[in-house]
C-alpha positions in Angstrom: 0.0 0.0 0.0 0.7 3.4 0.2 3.4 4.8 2.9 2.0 7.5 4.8 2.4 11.0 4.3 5.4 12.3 5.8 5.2 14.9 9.2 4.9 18.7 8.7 7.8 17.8 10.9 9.2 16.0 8.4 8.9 18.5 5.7 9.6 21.5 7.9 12.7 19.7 8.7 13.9 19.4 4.8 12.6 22.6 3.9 15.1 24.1 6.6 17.6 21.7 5.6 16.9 22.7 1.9 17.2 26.9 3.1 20.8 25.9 4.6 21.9 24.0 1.2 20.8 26.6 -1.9 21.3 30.1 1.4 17.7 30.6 0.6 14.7 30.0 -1.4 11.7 31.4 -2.8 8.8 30.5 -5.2 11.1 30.0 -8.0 13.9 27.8 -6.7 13.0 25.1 -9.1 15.7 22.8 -7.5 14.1 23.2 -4.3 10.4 22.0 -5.4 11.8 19.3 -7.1 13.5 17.6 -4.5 10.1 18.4 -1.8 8.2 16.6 -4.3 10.5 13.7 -5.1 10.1 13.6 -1.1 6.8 14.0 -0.2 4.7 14.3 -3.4 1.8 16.2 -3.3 -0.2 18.9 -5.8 2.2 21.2 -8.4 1.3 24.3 -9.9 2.7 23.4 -14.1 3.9 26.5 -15.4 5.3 26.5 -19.1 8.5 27.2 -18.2 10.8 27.5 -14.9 9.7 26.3 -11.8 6.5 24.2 -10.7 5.9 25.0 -7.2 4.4 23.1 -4.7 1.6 24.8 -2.5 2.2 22.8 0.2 6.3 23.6 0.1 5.8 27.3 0.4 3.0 26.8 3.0 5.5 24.8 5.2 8.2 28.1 4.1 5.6 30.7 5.3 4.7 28.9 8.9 8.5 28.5 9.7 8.7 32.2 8.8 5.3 33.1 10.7 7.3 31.1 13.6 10.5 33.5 13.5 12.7 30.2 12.7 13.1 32.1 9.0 13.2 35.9 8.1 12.1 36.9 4.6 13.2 39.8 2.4 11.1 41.0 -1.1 13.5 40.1 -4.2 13.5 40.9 -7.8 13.1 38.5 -9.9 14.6 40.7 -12.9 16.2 38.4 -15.6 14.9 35.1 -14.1 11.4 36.7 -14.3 9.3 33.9 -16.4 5.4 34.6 -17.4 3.1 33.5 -15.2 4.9 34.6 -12.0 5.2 37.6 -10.1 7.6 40.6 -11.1 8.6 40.2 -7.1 8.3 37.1 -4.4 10.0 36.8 -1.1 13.3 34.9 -0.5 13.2 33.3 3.1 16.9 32.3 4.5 17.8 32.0 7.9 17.9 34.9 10.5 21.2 36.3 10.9 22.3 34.8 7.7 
């Protein structure tokens, strides 16, 4: 049968481990998605081109945020702005960082 779905323990715990490998990461960080879905599967938002998030990553991102355990600054996308995203999105790294 199916093995259960992994703890929000469990993915908080890669998504911080995940922030300490790539220094930070946002809604973009294709790499990032990639691996939490190889991980944990769950629903992906298929753009065209660049990244396809997963909702459930970045809601795991924004409660460890909401928690203080990561701070968050407003980046630029610039050049690796792709249609169908934001011209801005926030980049969450580790306080102190």
């Amino acid at each position: 049968g199916m093995t259960a779905r992994k703890t929000v323990e469990d993915q908080e715990k890669f998504v911080l481990e995940c922030v300490d490998k790539h220094g930070s990461l946002d809604v973009c960080n294709g790499d990032f998605h990639d691996a939490y879905h190889a991980r944990f599967g769950g629903k992906r938002i298929h753009y065209r081109f660049g990244a396809q998030p997963v909702p459930e990553a970045m809601a795991r991102v924004k409660a460890l945020y909401q928690r203080g355990v990561l701070s968050r600054a407003v980046i630029s996308l610039g050049y690796n702005w792709q249609p169908g995203f934001p011209k801005w999105v926030y980049s969450y790294f580790r306080p102190g960082k």
